[in-house]
C-alpha positions as CSV (number, residue, x, y, z in Angstrom):
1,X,11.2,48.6,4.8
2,X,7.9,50.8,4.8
3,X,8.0,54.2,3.0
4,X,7.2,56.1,6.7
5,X,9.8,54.5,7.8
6,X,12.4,55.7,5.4
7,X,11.0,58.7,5.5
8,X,11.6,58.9,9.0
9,X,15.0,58.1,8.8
10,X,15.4,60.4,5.9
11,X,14.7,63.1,7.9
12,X,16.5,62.5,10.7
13,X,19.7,62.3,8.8
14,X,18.8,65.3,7.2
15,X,17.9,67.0,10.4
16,X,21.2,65.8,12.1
17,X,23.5,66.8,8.8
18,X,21.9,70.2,9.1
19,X,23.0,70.8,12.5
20,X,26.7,68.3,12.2
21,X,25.4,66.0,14.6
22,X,26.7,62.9,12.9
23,X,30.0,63.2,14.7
24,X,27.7,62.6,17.6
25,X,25.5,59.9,16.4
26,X,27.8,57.1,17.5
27,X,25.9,53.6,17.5
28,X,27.2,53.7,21.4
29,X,25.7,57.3,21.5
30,X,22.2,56.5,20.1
31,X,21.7,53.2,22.4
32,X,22.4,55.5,25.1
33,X,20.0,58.3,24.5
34,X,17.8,55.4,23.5
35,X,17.7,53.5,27.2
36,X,17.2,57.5,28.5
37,X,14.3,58.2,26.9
38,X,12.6,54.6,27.5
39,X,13.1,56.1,31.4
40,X,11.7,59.2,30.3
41,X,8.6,57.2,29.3
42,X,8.7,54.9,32.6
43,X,9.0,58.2,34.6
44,X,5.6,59.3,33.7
45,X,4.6,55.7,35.4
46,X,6.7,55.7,38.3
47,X,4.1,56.4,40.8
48,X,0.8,55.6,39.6
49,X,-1.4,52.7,40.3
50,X,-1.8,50.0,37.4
51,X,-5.8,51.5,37.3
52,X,-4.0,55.5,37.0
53,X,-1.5,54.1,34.1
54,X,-4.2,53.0,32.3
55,X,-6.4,55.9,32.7
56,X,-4.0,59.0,31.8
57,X,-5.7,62.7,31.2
58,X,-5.2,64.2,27.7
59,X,-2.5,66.1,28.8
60,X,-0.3,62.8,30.6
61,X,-1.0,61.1,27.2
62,X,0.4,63.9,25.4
63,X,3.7,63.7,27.6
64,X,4.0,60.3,27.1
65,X,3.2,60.3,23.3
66,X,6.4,63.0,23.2
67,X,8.7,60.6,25.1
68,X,7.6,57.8,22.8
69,X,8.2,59.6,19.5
70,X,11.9,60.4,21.3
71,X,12.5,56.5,22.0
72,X,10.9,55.7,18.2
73,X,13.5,58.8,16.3
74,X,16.4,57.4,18.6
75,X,15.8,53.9,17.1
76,X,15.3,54.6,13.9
77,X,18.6,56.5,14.0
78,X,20.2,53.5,15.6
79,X,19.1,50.9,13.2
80,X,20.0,53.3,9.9
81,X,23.1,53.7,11.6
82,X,23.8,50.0,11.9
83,X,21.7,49.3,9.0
84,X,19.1,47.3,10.2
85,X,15.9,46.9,8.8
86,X,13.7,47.9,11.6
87,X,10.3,46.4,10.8
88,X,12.6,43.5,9.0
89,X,14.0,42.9,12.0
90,X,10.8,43.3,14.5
91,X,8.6,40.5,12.2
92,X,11.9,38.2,12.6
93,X,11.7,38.5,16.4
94,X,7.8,38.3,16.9
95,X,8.4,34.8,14.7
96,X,11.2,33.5,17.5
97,X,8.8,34.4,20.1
98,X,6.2,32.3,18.5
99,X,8.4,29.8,18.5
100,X,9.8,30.0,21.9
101,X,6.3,30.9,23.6
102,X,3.5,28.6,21.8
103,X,-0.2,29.3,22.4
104,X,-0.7,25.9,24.1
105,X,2.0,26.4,26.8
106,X,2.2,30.2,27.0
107,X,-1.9,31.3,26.8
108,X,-2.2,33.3,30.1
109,X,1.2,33.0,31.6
110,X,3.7,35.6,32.1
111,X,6.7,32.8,32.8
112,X,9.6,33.2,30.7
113,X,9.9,30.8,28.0
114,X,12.5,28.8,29.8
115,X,10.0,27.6,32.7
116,X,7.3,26.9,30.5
């Protein structure tokens, strides 16, 4: 595992010991506060255009870059929770993707793996 991510998890079980929030920090708990904060992130999206989305002001970006560093600390708490490797796990998954979405049959479709 990196060193920034240990670090981050470090110091969010720090952080949570310092306030007794690990009676909180169920797995059940964290994938929960996980999926809301992924919305918190889509809500910043709900409306625009796909040309607005891509073109956020400074301050938009900000917001979202907050709600991302929520989902990010929430999954990091999750995984040391559970365990789990993050970036381990991450490199295992992009190699199944490979696997199930080769270049040849995949390049420039969005079709799931199972239609291609």
């Amino acid at each position: 595992m990196s060193n920034d991510v240990q670090e981050l998890q470090t110091a969010l079980r720090r952080f949570a010991e310092e306030r007794d929030w690990g009676q909180f920090h169920t797995p059940k708990n964290l994938a929960a506060s996980l999926s809301i904060e992924a919305a918190e992130v889509l809500e910043h999206f709900q409306w625009l255009t796909d040309e607005q989305s891509q073109n956020l002001s400074p301050e938009q970006r900000d917001k979202v870059a907050l709600e991302i560093a929520d989902v990010l600390l929430y999954l990091l708490q999750l995984a040391d929770k559970l365990q789990i490797d993050p970036v381990a796990a991450a490199k295992n998954k992009l190699a199944l993707n490979a696997e199930k979405y080769p270049v040849d049959k995949a390049r420039g479709s969005s079709r799931k793996y199972t239609e291609l």
